[in-house]
C-alpha positions in Angstrom: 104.9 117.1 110.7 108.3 117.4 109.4 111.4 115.4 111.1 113.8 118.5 111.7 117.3 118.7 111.8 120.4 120.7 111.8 122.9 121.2 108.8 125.7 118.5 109.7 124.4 117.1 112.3 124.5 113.2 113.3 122.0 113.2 115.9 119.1 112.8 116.6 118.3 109.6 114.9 115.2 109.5 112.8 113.1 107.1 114.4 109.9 105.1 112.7 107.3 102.7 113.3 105.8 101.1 110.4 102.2 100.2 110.3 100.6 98.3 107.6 97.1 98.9 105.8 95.3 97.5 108.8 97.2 100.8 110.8 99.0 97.7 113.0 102.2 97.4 113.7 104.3 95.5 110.9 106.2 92.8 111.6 109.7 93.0 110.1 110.9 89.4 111.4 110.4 88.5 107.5 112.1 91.3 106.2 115.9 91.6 104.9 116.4 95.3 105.8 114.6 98.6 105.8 116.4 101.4 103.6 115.6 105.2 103.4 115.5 107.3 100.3 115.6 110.8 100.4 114.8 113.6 97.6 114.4 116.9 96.9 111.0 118.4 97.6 111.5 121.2 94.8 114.0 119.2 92.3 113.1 115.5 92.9 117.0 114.6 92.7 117.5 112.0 94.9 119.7 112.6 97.9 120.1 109.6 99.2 119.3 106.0 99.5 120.5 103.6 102.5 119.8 101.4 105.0 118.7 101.9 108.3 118.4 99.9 111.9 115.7 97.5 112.7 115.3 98.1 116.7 112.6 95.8 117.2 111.2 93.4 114.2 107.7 92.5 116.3 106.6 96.5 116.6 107.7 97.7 113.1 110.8 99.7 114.7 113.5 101.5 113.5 115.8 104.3 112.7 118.2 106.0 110.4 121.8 106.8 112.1 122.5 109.9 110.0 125.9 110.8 108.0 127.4 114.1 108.1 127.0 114.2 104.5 123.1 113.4 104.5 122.7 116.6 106.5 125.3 119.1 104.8 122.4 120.5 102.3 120.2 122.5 103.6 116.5 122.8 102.5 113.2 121.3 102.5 113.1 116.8 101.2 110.5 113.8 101.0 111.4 110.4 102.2 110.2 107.1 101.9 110.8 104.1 103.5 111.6 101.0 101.6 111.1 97.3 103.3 112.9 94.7 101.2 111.1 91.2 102.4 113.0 88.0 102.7 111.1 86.9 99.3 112.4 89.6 97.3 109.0 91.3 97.2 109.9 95.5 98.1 107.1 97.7 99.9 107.3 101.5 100.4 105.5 102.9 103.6 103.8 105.2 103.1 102.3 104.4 99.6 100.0 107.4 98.8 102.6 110.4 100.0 105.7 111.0 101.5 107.1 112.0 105.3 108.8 115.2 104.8 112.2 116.4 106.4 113.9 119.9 106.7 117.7 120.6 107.1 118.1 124.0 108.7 121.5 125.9 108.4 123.9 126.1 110.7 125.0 129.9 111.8 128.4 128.2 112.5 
């Protein structure tokens, strides 16, 4: 299911857990930060790429405050989220696909 969300808009916050390959909560005590990066579904040009909020390290939690410009093109993007550990070692979740987010126009 897409995350959905208005052209322009700030809010709502995109909100994820993280679960690793044994579908447990990940523990992001170790990790240095948590960054999104966003794409095009039909061009693949990259949209985006910054960090977002750990809310609770023990539970995998997080979100993505959005910027007015992230959400001033409307249309149809993949995301992934990037964990950058405190070893230097980088894991995407999810690894085999992509969540999938859709910026609807704004009438006004």
């Amino acid at each position: 299911m897409a995350f959905v969300i208005k052209e322009n808009d700030t809010l709502p916050n995109l909100p994820f857990q993280l679960f690793g390959p044994d579908n447990l909560p990940l523990d992001l005590s170790a990790a240095t930060s948590v960054s999104i990066a966003v794409r095009g579904k039909d061009t693949g040009t990259l949209l985006f790429k910054k960090v977002c909020d750990i809310v609770d390290e023990e539970n995998g939690l997080g979100e993505y405050d959005w910027d007015a410009e992230d959400t001033a093109l409307p249309g149809a993007y993949s995301y992934e989220l990037e964990i950058l550990w405190n070893t230097g070692d980088i894991q995407t979740i999810p690894a085999d696909t992509y969540f999938d987010l859709l910026i609807v126009d704004d009438i006004a």
